[in-house]
Each structure stands twice: as structure tokens, then as C-alpha cells.
C-alpha positions in Angstrom: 116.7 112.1 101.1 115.4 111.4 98.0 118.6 108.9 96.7 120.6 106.6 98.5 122.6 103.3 98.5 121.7 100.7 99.9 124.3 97.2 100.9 124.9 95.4 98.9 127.0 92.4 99.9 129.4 90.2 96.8 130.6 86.7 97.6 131.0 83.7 94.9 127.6 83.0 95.0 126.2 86.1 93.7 125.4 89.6 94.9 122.5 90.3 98.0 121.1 94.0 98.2 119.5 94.6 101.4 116.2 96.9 102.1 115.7 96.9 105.9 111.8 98.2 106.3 113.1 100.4 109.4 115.0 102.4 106.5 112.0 103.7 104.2 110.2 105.9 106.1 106.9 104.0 105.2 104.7 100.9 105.3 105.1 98.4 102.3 101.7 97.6 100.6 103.2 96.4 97.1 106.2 95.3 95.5 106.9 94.6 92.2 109.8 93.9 89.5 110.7 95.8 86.4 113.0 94.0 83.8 115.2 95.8 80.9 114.4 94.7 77.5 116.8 94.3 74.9 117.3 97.7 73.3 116.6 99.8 76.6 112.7 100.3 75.9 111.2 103.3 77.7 109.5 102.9 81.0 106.9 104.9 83.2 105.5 107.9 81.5 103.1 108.7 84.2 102.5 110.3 87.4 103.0 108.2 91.2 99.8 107.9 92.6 102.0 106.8 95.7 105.1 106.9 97.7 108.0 104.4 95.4 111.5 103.3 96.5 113.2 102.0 93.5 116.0 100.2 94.2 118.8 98.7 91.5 119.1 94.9 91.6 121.4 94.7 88.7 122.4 96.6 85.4 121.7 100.1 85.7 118.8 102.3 85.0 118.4 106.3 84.4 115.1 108.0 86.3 113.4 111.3 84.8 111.1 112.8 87.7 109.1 115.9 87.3 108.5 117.4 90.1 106.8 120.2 92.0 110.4 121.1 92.0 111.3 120.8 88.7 112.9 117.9 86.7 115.5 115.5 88.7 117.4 113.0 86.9 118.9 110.1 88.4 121.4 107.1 87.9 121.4 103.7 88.9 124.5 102.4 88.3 125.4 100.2 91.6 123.0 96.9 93.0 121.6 99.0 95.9 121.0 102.5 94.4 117.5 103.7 94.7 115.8 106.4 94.4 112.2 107.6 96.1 109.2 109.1 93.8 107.0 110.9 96.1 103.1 110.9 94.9 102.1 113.2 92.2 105.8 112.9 90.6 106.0 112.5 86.8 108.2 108.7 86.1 110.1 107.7 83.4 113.0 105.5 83.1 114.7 103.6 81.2 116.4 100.2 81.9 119.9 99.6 79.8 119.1 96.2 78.3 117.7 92.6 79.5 120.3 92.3 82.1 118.7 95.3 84.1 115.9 94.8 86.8 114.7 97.1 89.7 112.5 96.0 92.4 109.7 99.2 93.4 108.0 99.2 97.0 105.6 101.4 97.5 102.8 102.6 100.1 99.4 101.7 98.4 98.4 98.2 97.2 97.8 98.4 93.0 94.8 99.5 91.7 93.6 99.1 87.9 92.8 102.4 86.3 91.0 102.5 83.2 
């Protein structure tokens, strides 16, 4: 399954999306945090060089994949929506404004390529 939901819990202290580890399917070697930008500036433009969850932690965010498959587009509109890029898959997405942030985990610690 390549998208999914994941709970997210509301109370009057804010908004708690939960990512159990027993739920990806793979072991977490890096996390990181993408924030919108005013404007919606374009994101990604490359291709995975490992397994990504990307999950919504608020705002909302639209993800282009190429793949082996053809092109997939998906929408994050709901805290919890994710989506997983599989190695090899051509990213780009785009994050509606500053208010927008995604958390990705993926399956291979970062390396710089140059």
C-alpha cells in the first residue's frame, strides 16, 4: 500500500499524528523535516535512493512520483496522510505555503552526493 492515513488525535492542545514503527514495513535509519515556503516553492526533483514514508504533519502537500509504473500523483490534505516512495522513484512535491511541514523516514542514513 503505497498511501495511507495514519491517527491523528485533536484535543485543545493541538493535534498528535502517530507513526508506530511496527506499521512501515522497514527499519528507520533517518528522519528529517520539510517545511512550505511562502508561495508553495517546488520540492524534490530527483530520484529516491531509498525506501521514504512521507507523512503530513500539517497544511497539505501534492506528490508527483514517476515510477516503473508510470506517474502517481498524490494528496496530502489530512495530519497523518503519507505516502511511500520506493527506491529509484522520481520525487517532486510541492508544500502549499509556510504553514505546511512533512516529516520523511526512510531506510538508509543520508549521504552527500556531489
Amino acid at each position: 500500500m503505497r498511501s495511507r492515513r495514519f491517527p491523528s488525535h485533536r484535543d485543545a492542545r493541538g493535534e498528535l499524528v502517530v507513526v508506530e514503527g511496527d506499521d512501515l514495513g522497514f527499519p528507520v535509519r533517518r528522519v528529517f523535516t520539510v517545511t512550505g515556503v511562502d508561495g508553495g516553492g517546488p520540492r524534490g526533483g530527483h530520484h529516491a535512493v531509498c525506501t521514504e514514508l512521507v507523512v503530513l504533519v500539517a497544511g497539505s502537500a501534492d506528490l508527483t512520483l514517476g515510477t516503473p509504473r508510470g506517474t502517481e500523483h498524490h494528496e496530502l490534505r489530512t495530519p497523518g496522510d503519507s505516502v511511500t516512495i520506493t527506491a529509484g522513484d522520481h520525487v517532486d512535491y510541492q508544500l502549499d505555503g509556510s504553514g505546511s511541514v512533512v516529516v520523511v523516514l526512510c531506510d538508509e542514513p543520508f549521504e552527500v552526493r556531489g
